[in-house]
N, C-alpha and C positions, 0 to 999 in steps of 0.2 A: 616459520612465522611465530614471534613472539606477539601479545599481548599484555594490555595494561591495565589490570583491572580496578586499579584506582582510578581512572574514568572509562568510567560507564553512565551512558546515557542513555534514558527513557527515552525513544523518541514514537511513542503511540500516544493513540489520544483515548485521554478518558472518557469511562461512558456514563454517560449524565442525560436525565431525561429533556435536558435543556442546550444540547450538543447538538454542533452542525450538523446537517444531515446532508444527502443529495438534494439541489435544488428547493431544501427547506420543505419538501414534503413530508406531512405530519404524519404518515403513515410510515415514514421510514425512523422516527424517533422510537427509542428505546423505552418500556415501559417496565420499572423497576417498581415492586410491589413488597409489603411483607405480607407472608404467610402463617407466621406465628412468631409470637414475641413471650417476652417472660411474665408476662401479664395473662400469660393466656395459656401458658406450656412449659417445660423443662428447658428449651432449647430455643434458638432466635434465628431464624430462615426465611430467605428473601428467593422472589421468581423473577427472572428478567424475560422477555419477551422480544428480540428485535431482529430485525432486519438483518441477514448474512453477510449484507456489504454496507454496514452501518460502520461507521468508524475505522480501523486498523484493520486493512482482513488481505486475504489473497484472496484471488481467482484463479477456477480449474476452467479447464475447458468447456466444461457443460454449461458456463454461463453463456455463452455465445453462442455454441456450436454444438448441435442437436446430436443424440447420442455420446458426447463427449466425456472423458471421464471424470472422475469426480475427485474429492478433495483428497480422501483415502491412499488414493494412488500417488500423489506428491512426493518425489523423493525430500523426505527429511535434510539425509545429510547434503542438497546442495542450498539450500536454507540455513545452513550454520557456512558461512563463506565470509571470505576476504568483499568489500565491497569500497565503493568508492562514491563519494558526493562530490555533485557537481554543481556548481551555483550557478544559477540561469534567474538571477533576480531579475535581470535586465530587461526579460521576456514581457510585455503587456497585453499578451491575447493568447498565444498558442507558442508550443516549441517546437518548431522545425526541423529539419536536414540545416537548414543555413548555421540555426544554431549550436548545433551539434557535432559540425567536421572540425573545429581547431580544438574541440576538446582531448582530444588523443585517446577516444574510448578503443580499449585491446577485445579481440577477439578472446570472447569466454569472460567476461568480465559482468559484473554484476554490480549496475550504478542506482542511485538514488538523487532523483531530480529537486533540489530544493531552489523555489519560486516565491514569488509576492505570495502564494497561499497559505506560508507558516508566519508572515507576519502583517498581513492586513486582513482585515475582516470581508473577505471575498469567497469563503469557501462556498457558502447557499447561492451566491449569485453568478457573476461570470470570470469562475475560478480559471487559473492557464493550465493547460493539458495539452499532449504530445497529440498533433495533426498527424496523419495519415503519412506525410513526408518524413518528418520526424519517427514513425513508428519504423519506415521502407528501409530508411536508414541504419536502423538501429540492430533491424532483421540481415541487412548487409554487412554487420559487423560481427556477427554473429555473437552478442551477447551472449551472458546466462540468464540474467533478468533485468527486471527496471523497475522501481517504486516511484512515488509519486508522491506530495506533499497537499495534491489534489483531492478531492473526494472519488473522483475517478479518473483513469486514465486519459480518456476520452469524456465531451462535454453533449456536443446538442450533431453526433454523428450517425442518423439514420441507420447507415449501411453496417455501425460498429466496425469500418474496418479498422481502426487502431488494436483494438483489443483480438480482431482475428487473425490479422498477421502476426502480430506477436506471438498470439498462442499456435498458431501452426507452424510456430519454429519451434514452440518447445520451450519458449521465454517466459520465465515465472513473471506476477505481475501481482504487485504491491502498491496497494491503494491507500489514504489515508493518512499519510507520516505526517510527523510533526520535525520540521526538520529546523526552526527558532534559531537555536541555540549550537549548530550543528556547524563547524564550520568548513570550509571544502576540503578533501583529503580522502585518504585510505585510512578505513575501518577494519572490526570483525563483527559481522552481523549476524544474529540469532533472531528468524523471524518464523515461529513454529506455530503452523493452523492446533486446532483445536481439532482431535479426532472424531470428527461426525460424519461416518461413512452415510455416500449415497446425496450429499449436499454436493450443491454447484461455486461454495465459497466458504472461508472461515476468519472467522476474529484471529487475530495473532496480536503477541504481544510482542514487538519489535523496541530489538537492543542494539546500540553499537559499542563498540568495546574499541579501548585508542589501541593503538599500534605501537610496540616500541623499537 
């Protein structure tokens, strides 16, 4: 696999105390403070305070699934991967099994779903996210992972089963992309949690690198 590092693309989203959140809940916004300034000290240090599934993060299995493990245990290197976008603009509520079988996802393959969420102002309200059909699906293909251009995987799902099936296959699951600019194809993706052992989730800063 070659690589093209003349494009490279940010595709996380920054964190701003004025940035979408889930469902627009002000407790999940981000509280960026300064600590000391050069008015006040040698040195100029700021605290941020937010939410683990605020913005760009993965999920381990503890967020769903009691006892499950935690961020720490994430293999890295299947996080630096070949990855592949798939555009599902079309979708107006949820993405399916229906819309998902003429895409030709391969067994082992590790896709990011880009939707109306990277380019209409729907993430706080009723953003499109992968239904239960779409997750059963996806588990049948036996991926590596799935990202989402959603603020979550899953939207108003009681039982959370999107996010359970996936993760009892073992399917990484990448929330938050900003997928704009991104247009459909084969990538190289570097989306690496933040090492905070013993947490159920982490910020990542997600790249895709072109292919040549």
């Amino acid at each position: 696999m070659n690589i093209d590092t003349s494009e490279v693309y940010d595709i996380s989203m920054p964190i701003t105390q004025d940035m979408p959140v889930f469902k627009g809940k002000e407790e999940k916004r981000p509280l960026i403070t300064t600590q000391s300034t050069f008015a006040t000290g040698s040195t100029y240090e700021s605290v941020i305070k937010m939410n683990m599934h605020t913005g760009s993060h993965i999920d381990s299995k503890l967020h769903m699934i009691e006892g499950g493990p935690t961020v720490e245990s994430l293999n890295i290197k299947e996080l630096l991967t070949k990855c592949r976008v798939i555009d599902l603009s079309e979708c107006t509520s949820s993405i399916g099994k229906k819309d998902l079988v003429d895409k030709n996802i391969q067994s082992g393959s590790f896709i990011l779903l880009k939707t109306k969420n990277s380019t209409e102002d729907i993430l706080e309200k009723e953003f499109i996210y992968l239904d239960r059909s779409g997750a059963s699906y996806l588990v049948e293909k036996n991926i590596a992972g799935v990202g989402t251009d959603g603020l979550g995987i899953e939207r108003n799902q009681s039982d959370h089963k999107t996010h359970i099936l996936l993760m009892n296959k073992g399917i990484h699951i990448l929330e938050g992309l900003r997928l704009a600019n991104i247009k459909e194809g084969e990538y190289f993706l570097s989306a690496l949690p933040i090492l905070i052992p013993g947490v159920e989730a982490s910020p990542i800063r997600a790249v895709l690198i072109g292919l040549k």
